[in-house]
KOLGU-451880 format. One line per 4 residues: number of its first residue (from 1); their letters; for each residue x, y, z of C-alpha. Coordinates in steps of 0.1 Angstrom, whole numbers, plus 2048, in hexadecimal, padded with zeros to 3 digits. Each point is the difference from the previous one (the first is absolute). Layout:
<atoms>
NUM = a = X:Y:Z ~ ...
</atoms>
This chain:
<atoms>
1 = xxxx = 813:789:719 ~ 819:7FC:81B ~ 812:827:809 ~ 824:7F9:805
5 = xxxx = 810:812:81B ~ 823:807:804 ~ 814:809:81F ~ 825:80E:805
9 = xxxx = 803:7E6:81E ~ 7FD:7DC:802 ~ 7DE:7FF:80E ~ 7F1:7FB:7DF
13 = xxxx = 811:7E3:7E9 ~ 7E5:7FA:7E6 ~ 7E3:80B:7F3 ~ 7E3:806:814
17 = xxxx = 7DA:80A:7F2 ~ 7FA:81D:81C ~ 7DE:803:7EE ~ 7F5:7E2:805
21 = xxxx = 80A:7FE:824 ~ 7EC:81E:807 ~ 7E4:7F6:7E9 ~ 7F7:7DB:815
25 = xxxx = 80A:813:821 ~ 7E8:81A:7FD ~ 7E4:7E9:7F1 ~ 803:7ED:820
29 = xxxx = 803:81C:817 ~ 7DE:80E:7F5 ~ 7F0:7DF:7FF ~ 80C:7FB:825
33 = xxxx = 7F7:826:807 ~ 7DB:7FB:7F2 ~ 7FB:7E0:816 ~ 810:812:81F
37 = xxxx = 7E9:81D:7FD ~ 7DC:805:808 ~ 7E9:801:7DC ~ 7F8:824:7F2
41 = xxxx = 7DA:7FB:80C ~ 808:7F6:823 ~ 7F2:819:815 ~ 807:819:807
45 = xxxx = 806:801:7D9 ~ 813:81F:7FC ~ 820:7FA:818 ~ 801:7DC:7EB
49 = xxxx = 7FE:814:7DE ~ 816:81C:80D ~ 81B:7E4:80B ~ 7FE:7ED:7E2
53 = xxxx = 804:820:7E9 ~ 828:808:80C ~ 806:7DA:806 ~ 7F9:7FA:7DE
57 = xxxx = 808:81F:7EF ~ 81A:7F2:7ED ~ 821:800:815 ~ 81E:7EC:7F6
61 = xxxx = 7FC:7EB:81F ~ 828:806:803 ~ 802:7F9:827 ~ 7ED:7DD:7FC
65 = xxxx = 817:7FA:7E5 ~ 81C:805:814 ~ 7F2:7E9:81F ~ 7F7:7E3:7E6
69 = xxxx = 825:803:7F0 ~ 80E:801:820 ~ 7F0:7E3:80D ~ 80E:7EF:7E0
73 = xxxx = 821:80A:803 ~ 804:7F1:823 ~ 7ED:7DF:7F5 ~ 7E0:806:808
77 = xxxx = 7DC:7FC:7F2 ~ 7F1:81C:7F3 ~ 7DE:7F7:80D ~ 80D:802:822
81 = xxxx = 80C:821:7F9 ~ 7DD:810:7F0 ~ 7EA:80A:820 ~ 81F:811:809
85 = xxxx = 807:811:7E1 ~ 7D8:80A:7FE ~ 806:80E:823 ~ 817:818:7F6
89 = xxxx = 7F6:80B:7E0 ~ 7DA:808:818 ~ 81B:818:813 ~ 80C:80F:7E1
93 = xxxx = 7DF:807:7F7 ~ 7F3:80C:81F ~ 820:81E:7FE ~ 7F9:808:7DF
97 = xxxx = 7DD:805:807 ~ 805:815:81C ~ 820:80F:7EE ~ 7EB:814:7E6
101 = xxxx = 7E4:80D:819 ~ 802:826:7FE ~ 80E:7FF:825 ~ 81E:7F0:7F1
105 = xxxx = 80C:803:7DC ~ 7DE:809:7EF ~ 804:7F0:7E4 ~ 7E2:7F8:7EA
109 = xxxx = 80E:7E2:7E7 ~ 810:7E4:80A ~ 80D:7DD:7E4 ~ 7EF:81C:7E9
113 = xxxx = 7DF:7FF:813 ~ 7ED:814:813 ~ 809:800:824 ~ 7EC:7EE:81B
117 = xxxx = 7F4:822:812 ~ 7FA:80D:7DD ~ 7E4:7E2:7FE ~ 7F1:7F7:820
121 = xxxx = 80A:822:814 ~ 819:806:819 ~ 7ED:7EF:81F ~ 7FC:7DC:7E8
125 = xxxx = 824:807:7F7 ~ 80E:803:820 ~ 7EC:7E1:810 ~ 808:7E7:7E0
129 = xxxx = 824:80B:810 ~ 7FB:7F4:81A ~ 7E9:7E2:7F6 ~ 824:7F6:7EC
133 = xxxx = 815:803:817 ~ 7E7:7ED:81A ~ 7FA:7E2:7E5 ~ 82C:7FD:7FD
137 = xxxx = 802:7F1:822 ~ 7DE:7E9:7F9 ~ 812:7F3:7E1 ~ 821:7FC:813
141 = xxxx = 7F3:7EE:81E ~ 7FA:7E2:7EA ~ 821:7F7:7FB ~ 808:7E0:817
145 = xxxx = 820:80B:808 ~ 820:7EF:7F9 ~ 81E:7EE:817 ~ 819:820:801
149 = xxxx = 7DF:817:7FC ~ 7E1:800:816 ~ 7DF:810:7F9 ~ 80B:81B:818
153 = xxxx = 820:808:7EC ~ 7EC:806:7E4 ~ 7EB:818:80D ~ 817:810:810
157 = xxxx = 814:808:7E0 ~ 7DF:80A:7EF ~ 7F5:818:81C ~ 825:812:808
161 = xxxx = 801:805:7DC ~ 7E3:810:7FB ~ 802:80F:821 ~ 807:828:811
165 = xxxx = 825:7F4:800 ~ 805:7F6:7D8 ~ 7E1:808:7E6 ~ 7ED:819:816
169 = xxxx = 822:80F:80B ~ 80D:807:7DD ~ 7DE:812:7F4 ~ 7FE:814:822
173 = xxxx = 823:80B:7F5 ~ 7F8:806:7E1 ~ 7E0:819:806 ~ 816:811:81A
177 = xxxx = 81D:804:7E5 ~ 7E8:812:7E7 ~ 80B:826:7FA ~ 821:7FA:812
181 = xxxx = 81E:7FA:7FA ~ 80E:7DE:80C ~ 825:7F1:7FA ~ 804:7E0:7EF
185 = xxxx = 804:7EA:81E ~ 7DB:80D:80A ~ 7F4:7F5:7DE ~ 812:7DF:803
189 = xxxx = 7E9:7FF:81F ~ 7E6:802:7F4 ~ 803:7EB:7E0 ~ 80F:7E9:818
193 = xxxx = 7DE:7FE:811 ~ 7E7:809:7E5 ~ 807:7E8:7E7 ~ 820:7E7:808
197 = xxxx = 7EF:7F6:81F ~ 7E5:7EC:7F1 ~ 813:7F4:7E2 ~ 816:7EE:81A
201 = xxxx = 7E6:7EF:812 ~ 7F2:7F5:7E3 ~ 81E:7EB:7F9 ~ 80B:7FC:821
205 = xxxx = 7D9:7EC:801 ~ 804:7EE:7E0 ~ 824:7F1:80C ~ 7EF:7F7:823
209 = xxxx = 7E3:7F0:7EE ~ 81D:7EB:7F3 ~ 80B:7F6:823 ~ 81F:812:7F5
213 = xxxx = 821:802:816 ~ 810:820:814 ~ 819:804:7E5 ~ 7E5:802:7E2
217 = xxxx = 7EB:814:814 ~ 81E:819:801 ~ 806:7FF:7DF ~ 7DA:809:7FA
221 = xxxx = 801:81B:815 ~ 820:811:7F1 ~ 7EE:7FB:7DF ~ 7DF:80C:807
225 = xxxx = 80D:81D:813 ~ 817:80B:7DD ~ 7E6:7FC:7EC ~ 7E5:813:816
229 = xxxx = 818:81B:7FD ~ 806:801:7DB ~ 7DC:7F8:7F7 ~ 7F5:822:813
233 = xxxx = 81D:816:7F5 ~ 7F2:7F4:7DB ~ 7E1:80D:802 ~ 80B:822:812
237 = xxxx = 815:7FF:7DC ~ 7E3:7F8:7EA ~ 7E8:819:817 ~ 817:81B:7E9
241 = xxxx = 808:7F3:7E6 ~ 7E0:7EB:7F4 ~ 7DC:809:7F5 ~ 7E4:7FA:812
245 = xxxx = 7F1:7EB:7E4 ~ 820:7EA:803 ~ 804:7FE:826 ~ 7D9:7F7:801
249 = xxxx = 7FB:820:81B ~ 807:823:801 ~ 825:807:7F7 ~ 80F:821:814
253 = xxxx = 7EF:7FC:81F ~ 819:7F9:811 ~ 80F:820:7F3 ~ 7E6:814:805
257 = xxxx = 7FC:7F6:824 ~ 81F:806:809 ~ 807:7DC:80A ~ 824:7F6:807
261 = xxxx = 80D:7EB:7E3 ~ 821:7F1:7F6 ~ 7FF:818:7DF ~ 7FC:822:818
265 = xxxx = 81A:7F7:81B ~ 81F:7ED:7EC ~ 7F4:805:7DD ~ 7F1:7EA:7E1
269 = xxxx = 825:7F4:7F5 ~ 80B:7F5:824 ~ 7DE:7F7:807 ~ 804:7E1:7E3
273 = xxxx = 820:7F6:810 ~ 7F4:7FF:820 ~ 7DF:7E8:7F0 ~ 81F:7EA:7EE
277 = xxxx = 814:801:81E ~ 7E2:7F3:816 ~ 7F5:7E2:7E9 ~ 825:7F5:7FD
281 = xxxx = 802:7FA:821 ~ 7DF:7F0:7FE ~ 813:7E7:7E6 ~ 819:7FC:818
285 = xxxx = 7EF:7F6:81A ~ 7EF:7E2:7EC ~ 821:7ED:7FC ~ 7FE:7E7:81F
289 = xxxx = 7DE:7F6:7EE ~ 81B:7EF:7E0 ~ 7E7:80A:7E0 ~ 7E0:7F3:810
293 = xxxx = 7F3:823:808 ~ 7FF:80C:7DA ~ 7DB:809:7FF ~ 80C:816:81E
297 = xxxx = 81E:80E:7EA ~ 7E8:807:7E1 ~ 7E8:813:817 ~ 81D:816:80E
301 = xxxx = 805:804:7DC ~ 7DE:80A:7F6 ~ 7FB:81D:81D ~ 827:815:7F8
305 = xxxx = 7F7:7FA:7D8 ~ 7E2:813:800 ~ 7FB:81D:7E8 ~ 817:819:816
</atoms>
């Protein structure tokens, strides 16, 4: 049953079945993720189980989604774009894992499931990390390249994204932030960093899997940096205003931890119209691509309509 989504801008004339989208997209993602992977029983055994428990622990596979759709929208093939979008989604992985280790957030559910440390034990946990993050740039490195993109560019947007300059930098910030008080422009920082920085390169990759040109890749970036943005204040939103049985982990850490959030610096109304703010400009920033970037648009949609 196709979802209809509806936008205030023009980036969305007609119907489109988000559901759907996501649906094929992820089927695909985990059929390429499963290939790209080493088996369960290859030894050693447990780093392979321990990998394949948070790969396939349910996620919404939203950052492949948004490399396939971006791929689309600049006239590209989808299949080009998948060992791309399996790359990143590996990296998102990998932080998550790492993420809820007690060191960090110490968190013991995650997509409503036990952590990874809370299964195999902190020293598994920390190496299937790192066995994630390793296995991105194996998937990525067999991509052929494109005319305006080499092999090298790719790389090099996968590893400065996930790099001590963007992801590493924004959860650095955020463990030195907790039980102080920081200003909004050190939260932006770190959101910046934490979040935006990978949902960016994962459309930045899809539109270069597409051979895309300078002025689509700009319009990427814009969008993938608003949306990063929104998409993480959301869930500091939903962190208070959510139960853990709905959000799938534990609700209040955040709270609890005294982790800078949108809600504790500017508030849960301002907060909301910073998240609208952000994914308007996201909308904004898909016009050069003239309606053939709506499964872009819907996704936008999808991430500032959550429960908040």
């Amino acid at each position: 049953m196709a979802a209809t989504v509806k936008s205030s801008s023009s980036a969305l004339p007609a119907p489109f079945d988000l559901a759907g989208f996501l649906a094929t997209r992820t089927a695909a993602v985990n059929q390429a993720l499963d290939r790209f992977l080493p088996a369960a029983t290859t030894k050693p055994a447990t780093i392979h189980r321990a990998m394949r428990y948070s790969l396939f622990a349910g996620g919404k596979r939203i950052r492949p989604a948004l490399c396939l759709a971006a791929a689309a929208a600049c006239g590209g093939d989808e299949a080009d774009a998948l060992p791309l979008a399996c790359a990143v989604e590996c990296i998102h992985t990998y932080s998550l894992v790492h993420d809820d280790l007690p060191a960090m957030d110490n968190d013991d559910y995650r997509r409503g499931k036990l952590t990874n440390h809370k299964v195999f034990g902190e020293g598994i946990a920390v190496l299937a990390g790192d066995a994630l993050l390793t296995q991105a740039f194996e998937i990525a490195a067999r991509c052929q390249g494109w005319p305006r993109y080499s092999h090298q560019n790719i790389i090099l947007e996968l590893g400065q994204a996930a790099g001590s300059l963007q992801l590493i930098a924004g959860q650095v910030a955020d463990l030195e932030g907790e039980g102080h008080r920081i200003s909004a422009r050190q939260l932006r920082y770190i959101h910046e960093r934490k979040t935006s920085a990978l949902l960016c390169c994962s459309v930045r990759l899809g539109g270069m899997s597409a051979n895309c040109t300078q002025v689509q890749l700009k319009a990427l970036t814009s969008f993938g940096y608003n949306v990063g943005l929104a998409f993480q204040v959301i869930d500091d939103i939903l962190d208070v205003t959510q139960t853990s049985e709905k959000l799938g982990k534990t609700a209040g850490k955040d709270t609890k931890a005294q982790k800078a959030t949108y809600p504790a610096i500017v508030g849960l109304q301002r907060s909301r119209r910073i998240a609208a703010r952000l994914t308007q400009q996201a909308f904004t920033a898909l016009r050069p691509f003239r309606g053939k970037a709506t499964a872009l648009a819907a996704l936008a949609e999808y991430l500032l309509r959550r429960d908040t």
